[in-house]
C-alpha positions in Angstrom: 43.7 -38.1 19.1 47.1 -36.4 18.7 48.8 -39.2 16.2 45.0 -38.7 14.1 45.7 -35.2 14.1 49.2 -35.2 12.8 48.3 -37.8 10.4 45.9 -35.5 9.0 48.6 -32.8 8.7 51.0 -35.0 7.0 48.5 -35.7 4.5 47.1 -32.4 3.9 51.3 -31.6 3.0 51.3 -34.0 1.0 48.7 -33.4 -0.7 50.0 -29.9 -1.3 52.9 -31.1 -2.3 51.5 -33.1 -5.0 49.3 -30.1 -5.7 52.8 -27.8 -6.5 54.6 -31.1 -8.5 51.1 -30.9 -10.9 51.1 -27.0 -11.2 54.9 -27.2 -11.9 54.5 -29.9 -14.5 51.9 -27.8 -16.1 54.1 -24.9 -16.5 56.7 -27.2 -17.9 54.7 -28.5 -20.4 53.0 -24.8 -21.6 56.9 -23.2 -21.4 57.7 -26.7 -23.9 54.8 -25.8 -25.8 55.8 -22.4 -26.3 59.2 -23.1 -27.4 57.8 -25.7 -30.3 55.9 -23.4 -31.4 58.4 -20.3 -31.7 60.7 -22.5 -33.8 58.1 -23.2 -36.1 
């Protein structure tokens, strides 16, 4: 029970994890966006 239990755990982090590394490649993409189109 306990090693299913942590295994779900580890899996939930990294699902967060891979949640934040989206979100954060988002940003970077809209704050690249933004500076392409101030220089033009």
């Amino acid at each position: 029970m306990f090693v299913i239990v942590r295994n779900r755990a580890q899996t939930r982090l990294e699902l967060n994890y891979e949640k934040r590394q989206h979100l954060l490649g988002n940003i970077d993409i809209v704050l690249v966006f933004k500076k392409s189109f101030e220089f033009r």
